[in-house]
OpenMM code with the backbone's topology and positions (N, CA, C; nanometers):
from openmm import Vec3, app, unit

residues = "UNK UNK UNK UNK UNK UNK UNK UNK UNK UNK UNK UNK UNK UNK UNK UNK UNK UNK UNK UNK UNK UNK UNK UNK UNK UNK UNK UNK UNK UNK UNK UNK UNK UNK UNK UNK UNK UNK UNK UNK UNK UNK UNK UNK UNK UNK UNK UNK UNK UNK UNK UNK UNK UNK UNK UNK UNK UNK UNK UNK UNK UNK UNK UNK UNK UNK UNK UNK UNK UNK UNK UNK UNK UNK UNK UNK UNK UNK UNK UNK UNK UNK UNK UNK UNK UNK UNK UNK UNK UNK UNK UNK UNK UNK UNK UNK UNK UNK UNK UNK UNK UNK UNK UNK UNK UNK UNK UNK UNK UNK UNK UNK UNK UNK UNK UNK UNK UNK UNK UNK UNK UNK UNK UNK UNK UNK UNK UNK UNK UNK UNK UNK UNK UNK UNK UNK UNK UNK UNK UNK UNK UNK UNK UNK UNK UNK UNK UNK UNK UNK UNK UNK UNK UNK UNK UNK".split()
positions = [
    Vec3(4.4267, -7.7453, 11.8638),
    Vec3(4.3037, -7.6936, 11.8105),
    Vec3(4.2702, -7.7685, 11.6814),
    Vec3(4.1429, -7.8265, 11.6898),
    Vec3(4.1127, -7.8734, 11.5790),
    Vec3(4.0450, -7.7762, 11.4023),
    Vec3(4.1152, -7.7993, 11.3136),
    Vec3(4.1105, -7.7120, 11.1687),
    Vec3(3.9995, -7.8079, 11.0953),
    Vec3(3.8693, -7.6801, 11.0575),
    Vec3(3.7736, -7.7082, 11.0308),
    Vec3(3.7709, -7.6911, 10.8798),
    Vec3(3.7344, -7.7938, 10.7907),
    Vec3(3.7299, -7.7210, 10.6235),
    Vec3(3.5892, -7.7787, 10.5742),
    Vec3(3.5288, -7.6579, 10.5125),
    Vec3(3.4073, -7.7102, 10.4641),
    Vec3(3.4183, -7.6008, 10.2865),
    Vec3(3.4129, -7.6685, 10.2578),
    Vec3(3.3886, -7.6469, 10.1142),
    Vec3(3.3191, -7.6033, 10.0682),
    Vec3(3.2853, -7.4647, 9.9669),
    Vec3(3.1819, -7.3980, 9.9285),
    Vec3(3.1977, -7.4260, 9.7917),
    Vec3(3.2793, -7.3760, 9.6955),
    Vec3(3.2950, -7.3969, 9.5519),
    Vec3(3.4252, -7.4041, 9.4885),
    Vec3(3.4480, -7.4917, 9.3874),
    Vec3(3.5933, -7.5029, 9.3344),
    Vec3(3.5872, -7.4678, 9.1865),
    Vec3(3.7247, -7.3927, 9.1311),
    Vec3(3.7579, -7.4287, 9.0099),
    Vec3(3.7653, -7.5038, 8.9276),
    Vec3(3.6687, -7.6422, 8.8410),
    Vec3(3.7297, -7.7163, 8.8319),
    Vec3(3.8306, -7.7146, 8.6607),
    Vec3(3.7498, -7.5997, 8.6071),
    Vec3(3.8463, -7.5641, 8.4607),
    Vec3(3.9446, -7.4901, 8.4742),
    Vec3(3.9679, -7.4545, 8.6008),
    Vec3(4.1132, -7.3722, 8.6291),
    Vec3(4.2442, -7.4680, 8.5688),
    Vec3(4.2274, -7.6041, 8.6155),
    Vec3(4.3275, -7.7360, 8.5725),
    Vec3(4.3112, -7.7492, 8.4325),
    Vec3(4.2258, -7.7087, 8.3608),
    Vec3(4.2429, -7.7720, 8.2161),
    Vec3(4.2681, -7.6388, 8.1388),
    Vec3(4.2106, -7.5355, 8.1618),
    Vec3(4.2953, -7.3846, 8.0886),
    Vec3(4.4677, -7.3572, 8.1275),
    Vec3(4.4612, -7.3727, 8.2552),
    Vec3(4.6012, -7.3452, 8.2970),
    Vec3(4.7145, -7.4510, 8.3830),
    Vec3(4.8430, -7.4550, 8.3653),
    Vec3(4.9143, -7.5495, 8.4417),
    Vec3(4.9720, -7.4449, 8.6020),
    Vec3(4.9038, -7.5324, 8.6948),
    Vec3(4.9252, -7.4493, 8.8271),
    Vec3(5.0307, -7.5164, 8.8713),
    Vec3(5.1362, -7.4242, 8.9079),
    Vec3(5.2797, -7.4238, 8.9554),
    Vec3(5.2595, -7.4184, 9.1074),
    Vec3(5.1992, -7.3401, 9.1675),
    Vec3(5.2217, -7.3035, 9.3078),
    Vec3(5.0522, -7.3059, 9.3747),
    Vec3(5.0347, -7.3058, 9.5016),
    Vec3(4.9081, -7.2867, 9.5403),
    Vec3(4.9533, -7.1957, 9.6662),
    Vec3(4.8218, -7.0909, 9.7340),
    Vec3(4.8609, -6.9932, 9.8048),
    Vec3(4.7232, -7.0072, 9.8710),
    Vec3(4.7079, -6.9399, 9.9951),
    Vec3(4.6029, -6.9318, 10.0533),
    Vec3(4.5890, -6.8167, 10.1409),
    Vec3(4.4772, -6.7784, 10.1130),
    Vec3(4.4510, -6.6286, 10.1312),
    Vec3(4.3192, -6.6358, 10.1926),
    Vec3(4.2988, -6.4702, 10.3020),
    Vec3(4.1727, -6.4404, 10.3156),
    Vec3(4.0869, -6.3747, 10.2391),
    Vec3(4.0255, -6.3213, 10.2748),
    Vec3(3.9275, -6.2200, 10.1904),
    Vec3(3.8517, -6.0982, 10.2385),
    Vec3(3.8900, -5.9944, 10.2342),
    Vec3(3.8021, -5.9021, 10.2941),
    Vec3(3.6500, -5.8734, 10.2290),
    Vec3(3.5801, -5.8770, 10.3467),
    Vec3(3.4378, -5.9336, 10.2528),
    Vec3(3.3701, -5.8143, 10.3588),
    Vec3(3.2362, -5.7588, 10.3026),
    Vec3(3.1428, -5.6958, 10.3710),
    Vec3(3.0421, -5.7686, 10.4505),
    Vec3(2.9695, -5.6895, 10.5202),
    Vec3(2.8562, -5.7602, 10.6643),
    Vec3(2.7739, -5.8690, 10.5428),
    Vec3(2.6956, -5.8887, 10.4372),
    Vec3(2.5921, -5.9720, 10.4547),
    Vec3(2.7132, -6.0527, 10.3328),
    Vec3(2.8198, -6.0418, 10.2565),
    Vec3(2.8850, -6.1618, 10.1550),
    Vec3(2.9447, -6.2687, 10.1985),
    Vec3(2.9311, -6.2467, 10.3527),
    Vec3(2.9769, -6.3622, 10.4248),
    Vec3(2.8681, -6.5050, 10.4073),
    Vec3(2.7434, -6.4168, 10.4575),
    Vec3(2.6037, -6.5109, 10.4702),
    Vec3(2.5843, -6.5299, 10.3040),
    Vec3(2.5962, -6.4298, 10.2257),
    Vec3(2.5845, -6.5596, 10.0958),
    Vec3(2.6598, -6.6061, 10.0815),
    Vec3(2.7708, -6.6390, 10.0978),
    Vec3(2.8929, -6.7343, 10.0457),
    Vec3(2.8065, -6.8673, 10.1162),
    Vec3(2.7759, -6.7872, 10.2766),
    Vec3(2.6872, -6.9096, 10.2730),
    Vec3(2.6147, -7.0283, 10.2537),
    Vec3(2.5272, -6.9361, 10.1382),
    Vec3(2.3961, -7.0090, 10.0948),
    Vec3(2.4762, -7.0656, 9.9792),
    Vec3(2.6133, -7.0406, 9.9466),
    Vec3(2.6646, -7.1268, 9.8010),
    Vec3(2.6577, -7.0217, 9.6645),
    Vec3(2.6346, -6.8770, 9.7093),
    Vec3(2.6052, -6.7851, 9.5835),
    Vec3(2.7445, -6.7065, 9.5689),
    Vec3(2.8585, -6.8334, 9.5203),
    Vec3(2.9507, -6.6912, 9.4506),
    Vec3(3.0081, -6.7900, 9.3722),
    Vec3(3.0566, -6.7462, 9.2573),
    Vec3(3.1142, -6.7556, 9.1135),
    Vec3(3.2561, -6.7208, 9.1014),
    Vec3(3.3600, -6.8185, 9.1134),
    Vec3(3.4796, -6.7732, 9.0768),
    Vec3(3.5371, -6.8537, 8.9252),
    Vec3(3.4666, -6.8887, 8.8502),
    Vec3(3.5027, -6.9395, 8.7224),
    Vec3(3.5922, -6.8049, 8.6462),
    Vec3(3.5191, -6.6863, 8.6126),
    Vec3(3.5809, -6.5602, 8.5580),
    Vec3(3.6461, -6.4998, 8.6423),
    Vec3(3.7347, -6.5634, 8.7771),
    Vec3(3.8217, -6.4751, 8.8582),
    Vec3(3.9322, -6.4684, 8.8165),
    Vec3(4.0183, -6.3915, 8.8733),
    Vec3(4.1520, -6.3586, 8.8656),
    Vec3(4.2196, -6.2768, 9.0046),
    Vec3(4.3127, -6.2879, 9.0230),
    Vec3(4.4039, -6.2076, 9.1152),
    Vec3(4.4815, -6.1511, 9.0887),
    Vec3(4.5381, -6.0534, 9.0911),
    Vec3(4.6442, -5.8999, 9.0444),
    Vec3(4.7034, -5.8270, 9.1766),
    Vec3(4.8458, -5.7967, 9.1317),
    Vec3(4.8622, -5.6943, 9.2199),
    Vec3(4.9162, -5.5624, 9.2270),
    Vec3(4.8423, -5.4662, 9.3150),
    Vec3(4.8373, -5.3103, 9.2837),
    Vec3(4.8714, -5.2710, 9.3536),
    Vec3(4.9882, -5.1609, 9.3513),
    Vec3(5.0491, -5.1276, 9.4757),
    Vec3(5.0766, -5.1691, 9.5621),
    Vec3(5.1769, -5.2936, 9.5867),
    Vec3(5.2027, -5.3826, 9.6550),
    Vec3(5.1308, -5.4481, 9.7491),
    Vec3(4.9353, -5.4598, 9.6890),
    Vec3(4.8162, -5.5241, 9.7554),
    Vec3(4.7924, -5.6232, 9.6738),
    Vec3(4.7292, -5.7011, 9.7220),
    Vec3(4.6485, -5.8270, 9.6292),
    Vec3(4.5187, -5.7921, 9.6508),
    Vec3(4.4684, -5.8157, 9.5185),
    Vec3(4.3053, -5.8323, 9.5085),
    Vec3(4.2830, -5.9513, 9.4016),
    Vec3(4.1166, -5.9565, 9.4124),
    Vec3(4.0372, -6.0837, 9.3575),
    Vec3(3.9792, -5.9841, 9.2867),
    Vec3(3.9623, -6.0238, 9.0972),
    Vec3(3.8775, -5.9188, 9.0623),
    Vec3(3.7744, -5.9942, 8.9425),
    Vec3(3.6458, -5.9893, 8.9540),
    Vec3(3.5893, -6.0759, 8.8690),
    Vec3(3.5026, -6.1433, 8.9202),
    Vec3(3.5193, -6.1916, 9.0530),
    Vec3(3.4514, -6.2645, 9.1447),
    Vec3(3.3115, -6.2465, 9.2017),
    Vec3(3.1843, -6.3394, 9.1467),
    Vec3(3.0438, -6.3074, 9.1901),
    Vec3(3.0028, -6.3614, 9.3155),
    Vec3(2.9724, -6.2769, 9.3618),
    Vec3(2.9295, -6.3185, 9.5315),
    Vec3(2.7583, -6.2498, 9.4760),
    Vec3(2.6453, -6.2967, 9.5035),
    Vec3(2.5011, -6.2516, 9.4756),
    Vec3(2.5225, -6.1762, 9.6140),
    Vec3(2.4060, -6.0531, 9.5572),
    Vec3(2.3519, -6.0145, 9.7007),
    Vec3(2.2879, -6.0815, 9.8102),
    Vec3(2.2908, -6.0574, 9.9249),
    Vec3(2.2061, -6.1860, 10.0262),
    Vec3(2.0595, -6.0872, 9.9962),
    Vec3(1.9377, -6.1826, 9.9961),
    Vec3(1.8587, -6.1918, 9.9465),
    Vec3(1.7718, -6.1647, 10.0887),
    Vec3(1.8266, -6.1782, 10.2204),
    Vec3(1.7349, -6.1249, 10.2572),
    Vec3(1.7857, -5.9893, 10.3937),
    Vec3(1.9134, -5.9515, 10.3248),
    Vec3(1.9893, -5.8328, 10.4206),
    Vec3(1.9234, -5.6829, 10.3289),
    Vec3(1.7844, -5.6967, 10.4348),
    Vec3(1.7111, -5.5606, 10.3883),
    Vec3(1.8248, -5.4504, 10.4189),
    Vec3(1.8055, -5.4547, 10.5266),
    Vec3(1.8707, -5.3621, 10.5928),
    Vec3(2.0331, -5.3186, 10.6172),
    Vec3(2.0903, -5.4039, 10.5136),
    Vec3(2.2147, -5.4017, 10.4945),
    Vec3(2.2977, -5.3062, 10.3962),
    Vec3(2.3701, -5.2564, 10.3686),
    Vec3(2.3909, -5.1841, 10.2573),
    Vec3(2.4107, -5.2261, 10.1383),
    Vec3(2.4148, -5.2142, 10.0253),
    Vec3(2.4020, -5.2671, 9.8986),
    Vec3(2.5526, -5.2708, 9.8787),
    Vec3(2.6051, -5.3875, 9.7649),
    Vec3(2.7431, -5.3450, 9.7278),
    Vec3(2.7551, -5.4098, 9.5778),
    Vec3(2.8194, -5.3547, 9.5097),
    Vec3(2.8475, -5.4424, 9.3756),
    Vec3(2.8817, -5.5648, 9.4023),
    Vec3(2.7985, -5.6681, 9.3189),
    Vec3(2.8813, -5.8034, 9.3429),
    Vec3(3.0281, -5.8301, 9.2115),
    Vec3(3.0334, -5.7642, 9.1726),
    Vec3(3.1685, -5.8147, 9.1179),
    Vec3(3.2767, -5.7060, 9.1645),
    Vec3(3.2611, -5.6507, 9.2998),
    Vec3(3.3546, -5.5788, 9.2889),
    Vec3(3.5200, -5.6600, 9.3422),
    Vec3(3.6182, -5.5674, 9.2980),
    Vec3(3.7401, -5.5718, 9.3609),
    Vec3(3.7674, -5.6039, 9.5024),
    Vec3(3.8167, -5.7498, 9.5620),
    Vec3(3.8174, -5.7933, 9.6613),
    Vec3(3.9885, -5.8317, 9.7232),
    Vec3(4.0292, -5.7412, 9.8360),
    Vec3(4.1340, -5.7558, 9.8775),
    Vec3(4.1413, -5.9113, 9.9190),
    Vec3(4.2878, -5.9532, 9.9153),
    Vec3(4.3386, -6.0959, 9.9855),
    Vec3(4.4469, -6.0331, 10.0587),
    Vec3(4.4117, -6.1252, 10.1591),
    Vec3(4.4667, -6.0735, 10.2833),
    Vec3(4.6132, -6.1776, 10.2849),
    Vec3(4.7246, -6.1642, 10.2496),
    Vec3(4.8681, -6.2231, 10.2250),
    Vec3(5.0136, -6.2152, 10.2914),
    Vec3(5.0905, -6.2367, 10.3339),
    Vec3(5.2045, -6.2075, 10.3287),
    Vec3(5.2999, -6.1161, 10.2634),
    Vec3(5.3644, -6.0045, 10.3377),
    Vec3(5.4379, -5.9377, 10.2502),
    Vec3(5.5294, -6.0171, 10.1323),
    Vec3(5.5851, -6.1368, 10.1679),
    Vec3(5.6697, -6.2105, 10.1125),
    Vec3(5.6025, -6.2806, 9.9796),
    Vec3(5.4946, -6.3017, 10.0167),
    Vec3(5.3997, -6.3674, 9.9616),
    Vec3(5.3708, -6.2847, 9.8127),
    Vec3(5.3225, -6.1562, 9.8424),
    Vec3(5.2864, -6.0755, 9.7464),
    Vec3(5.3942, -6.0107, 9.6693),
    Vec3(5.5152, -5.9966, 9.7109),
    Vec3(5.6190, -5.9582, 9.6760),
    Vec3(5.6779, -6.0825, 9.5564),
    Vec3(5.6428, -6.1963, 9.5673),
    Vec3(5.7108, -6.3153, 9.5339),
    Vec3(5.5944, -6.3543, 9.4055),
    Vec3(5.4490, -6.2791, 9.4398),
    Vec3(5.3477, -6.2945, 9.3089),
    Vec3(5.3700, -6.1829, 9.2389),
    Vec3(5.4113, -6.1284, 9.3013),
    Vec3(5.4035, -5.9378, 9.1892),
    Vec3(5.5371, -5.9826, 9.0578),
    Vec3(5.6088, -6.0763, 9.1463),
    Vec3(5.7448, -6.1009, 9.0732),
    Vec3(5.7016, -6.1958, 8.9449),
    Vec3(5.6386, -6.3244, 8.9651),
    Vec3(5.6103, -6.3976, 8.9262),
    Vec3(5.4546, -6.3598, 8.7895),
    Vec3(5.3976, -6.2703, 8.8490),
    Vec3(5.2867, -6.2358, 8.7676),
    Vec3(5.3342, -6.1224, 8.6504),
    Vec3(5.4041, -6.0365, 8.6156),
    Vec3(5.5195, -5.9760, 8.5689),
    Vec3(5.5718, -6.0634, 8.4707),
    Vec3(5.6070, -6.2010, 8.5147),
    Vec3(5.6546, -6.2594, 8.3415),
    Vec3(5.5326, -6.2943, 8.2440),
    Vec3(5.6016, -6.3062, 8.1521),
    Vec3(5.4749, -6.3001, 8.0628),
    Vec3(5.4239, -6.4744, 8.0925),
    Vec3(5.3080, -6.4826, 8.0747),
    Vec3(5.1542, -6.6010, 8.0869),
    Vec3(5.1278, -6.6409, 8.1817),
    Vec3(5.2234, -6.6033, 8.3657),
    Vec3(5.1564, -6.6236, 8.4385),
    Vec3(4.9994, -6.5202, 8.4954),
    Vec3(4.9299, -6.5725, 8.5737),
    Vec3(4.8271, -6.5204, 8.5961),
    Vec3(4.7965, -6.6395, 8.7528),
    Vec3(4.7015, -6.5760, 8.8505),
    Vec3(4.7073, -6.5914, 8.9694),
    Vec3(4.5353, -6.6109, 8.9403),
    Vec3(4.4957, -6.7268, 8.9739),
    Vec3(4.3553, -6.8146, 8.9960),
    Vec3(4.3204, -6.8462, 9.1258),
    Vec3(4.1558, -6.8102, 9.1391),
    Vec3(4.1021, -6.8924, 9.2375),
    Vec3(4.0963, -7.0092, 9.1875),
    Vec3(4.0888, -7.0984, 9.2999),
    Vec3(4.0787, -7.2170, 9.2558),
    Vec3(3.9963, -7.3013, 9.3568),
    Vec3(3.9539, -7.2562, 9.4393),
    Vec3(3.8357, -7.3098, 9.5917),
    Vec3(3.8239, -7.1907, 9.6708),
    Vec3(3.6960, -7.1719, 9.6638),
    Vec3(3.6509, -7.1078, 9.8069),
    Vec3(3.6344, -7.2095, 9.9631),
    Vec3(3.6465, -7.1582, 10.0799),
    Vec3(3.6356, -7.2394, 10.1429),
    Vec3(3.5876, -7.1775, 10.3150),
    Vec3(3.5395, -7.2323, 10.3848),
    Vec3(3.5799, -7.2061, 10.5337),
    Vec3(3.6666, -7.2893, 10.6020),
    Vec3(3.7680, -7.1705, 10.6769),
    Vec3(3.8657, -7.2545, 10.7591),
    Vec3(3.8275, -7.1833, 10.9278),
    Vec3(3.7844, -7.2517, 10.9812),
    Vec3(3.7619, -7.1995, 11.1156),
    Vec3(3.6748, -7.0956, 11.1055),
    Vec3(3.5763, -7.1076, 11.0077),
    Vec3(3.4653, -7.0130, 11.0307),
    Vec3(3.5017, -6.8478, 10.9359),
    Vec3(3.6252, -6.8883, 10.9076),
    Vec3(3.6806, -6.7769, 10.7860),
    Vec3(3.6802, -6.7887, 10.6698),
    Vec3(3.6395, -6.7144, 10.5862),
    Vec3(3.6437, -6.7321, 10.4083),
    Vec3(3.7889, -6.7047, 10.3933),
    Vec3(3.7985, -6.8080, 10.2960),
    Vec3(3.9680, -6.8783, 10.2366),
    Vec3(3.9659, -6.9232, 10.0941),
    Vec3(4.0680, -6.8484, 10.0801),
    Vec3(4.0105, -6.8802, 9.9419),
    Vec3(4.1882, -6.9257, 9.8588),
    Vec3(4.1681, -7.0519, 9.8285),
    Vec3(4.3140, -7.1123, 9.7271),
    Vec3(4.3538, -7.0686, 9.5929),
    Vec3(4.4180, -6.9902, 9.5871),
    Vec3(4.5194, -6.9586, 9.5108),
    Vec3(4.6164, -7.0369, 9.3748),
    Vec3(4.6404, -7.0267, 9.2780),
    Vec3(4.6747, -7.1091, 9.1937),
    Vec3(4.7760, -6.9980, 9.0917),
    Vec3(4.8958, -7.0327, 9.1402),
    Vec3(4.9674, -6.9273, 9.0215),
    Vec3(5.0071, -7.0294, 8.9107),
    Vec3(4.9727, -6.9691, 8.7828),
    Vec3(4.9470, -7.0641, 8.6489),
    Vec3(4.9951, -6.9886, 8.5428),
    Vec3(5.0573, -7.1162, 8.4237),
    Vec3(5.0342, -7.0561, 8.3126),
    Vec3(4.9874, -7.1151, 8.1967),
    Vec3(4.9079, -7.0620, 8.1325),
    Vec3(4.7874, -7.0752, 8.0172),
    Vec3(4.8748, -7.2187, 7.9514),
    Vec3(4.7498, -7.3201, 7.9425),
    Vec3(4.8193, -7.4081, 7.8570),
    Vec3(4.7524, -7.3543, 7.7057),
    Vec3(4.8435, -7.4078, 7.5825),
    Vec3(4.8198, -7.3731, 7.4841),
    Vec3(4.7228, -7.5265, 7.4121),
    Vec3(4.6205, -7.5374, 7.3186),
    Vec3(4.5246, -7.5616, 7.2656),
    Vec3(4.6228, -7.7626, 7.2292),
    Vec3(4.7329, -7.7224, 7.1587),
    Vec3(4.7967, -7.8795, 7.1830),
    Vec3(4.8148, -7.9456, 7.2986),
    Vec3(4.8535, -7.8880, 7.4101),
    Vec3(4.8779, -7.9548, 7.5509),
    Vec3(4.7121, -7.9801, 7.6192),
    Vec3(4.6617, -7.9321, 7.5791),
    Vec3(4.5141, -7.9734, 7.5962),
    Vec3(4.4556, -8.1035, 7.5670),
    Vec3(4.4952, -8.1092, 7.4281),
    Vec3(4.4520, -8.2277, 7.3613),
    Vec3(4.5521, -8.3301, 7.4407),
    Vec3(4.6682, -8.3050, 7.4176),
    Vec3(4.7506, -8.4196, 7.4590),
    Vec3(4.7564, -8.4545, 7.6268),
    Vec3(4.7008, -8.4056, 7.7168),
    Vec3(4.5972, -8.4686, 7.8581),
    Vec3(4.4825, -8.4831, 7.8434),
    Vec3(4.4109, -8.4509, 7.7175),
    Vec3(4.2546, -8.5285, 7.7432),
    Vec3(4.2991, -8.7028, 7.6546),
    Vec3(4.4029, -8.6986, 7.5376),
    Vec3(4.4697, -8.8288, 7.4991),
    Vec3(4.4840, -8.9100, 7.6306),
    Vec3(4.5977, -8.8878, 7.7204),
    Vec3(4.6853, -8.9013, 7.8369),
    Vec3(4.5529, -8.9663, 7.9276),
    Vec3(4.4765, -8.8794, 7.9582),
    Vec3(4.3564, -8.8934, 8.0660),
    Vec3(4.2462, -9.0082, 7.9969),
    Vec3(4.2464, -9.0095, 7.8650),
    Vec3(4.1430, -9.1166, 7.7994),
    Vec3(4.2612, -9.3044, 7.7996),
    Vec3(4.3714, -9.2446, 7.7737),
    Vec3(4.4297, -9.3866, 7.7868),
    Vec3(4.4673, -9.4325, 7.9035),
    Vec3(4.4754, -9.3959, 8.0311),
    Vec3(4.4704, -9.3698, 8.1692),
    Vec3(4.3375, -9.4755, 8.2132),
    Vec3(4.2506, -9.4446, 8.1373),
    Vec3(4.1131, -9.4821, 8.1489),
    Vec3(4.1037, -9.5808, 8.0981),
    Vec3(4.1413, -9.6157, 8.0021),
    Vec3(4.1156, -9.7583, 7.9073),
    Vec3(4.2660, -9.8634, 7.9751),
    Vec3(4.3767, -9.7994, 8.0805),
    Vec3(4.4317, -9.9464, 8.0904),
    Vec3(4.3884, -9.9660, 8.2459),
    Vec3(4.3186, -9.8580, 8.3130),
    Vec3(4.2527, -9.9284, 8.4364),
    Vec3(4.1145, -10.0068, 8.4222),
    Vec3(4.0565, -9.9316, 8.2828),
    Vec3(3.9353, -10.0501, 8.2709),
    Vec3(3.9778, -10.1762, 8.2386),
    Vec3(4.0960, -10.2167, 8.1754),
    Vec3(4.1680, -10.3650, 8.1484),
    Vec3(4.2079, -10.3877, 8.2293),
    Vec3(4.2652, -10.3512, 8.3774),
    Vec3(4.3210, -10.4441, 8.4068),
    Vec3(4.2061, -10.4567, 8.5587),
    Vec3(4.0414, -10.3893, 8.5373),
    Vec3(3.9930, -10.4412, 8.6218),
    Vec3(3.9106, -10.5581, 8.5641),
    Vec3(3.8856, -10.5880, 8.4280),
    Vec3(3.8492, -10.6566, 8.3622),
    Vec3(3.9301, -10.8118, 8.3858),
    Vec3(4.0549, -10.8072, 8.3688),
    Vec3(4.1220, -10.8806, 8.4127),
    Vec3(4.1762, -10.9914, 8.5239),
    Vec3(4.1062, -10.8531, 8.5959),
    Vec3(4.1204, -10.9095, 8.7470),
    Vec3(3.9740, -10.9803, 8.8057),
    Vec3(3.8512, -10.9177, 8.6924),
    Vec3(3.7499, -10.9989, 8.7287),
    Vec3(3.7414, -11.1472, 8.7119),
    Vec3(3.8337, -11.1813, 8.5546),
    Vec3(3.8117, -11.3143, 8.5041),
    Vec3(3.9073, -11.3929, 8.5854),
    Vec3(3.9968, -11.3666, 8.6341),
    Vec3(4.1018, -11.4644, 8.7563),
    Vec3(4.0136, -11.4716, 8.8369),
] * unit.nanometer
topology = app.Topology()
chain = topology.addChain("A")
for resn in residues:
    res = topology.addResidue(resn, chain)
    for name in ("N", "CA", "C"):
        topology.addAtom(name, app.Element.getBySymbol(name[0]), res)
């Protein structure tokens, strides 16, 4: 069977606030019309987070807009509390891990996989304000010895 991925939206400051250790992948229990906006590209996981409560996982923070044209649909909060659908092992092994102190559990891509909302997982912990600086250093001199040595390679 061929595995379909189409891409709706990514984290991309999840990598520069936090250092992600592990990645996880999860479903999402979603209502009749948050499917069709994920759709159209209307959800927001920059202010997400994942927690777990009573040995469940949820997404909490996460903007999905209302679909704009599900008259007839029922209304729902868009930031509400959104189960991920996981592994006992799985959640057992984040409950453990989220428990020490500075980890915290990130979206980090929404996605479709076979026509299912999927959403990647990122267990992290907070980089502090020096390690920041010292990968945007890292990432700027990164930059200046591939611009030399394409420079280099032009004049040969």
């Amino acid at each position: 069977m061929k595995v379909v991925f189409k891409s709706i939206t990514t984290n991309k400051k999840a990598y520069h606030f936090y250092d992600i250790e592990e990645t996880y992948e999860a479903g999402i229990v979603l209502e009749g019309c948050e499917v069709k906006s994920i759709r159209t590209g209307a959800i927001d996981i920059r202010d997400g987070y994942g927690n777990i409560v009573n040995g469940e996982a949820y997404l909490y923070n996460v903007y999905i807009a209302e679909y704009d044209k599900g008259g007839r649909y029922k209304k729902y909060d868009p930031r509400r509390p959104r189960k991920l659908l996981l592994h006992k092992r799985e959640i057992m092994h984040l409950a453990g891990r989220i428990a020490q102190k500075g980890y915290t559990l990130i979206p980090l891509e929404v996605y479709f996989k076979n026509n299912y909302v999927k959403v990647k997982l990122g267990l992290g912990k907070g980089k502090k304000i020096i390690d920041k600086r010292e990968e945007i250093k890292r990432k700027a001199m990164q930059r200046e010895i591939l611009q030399e040595l394409r420079i280099r390679s032009k004049k040969v």
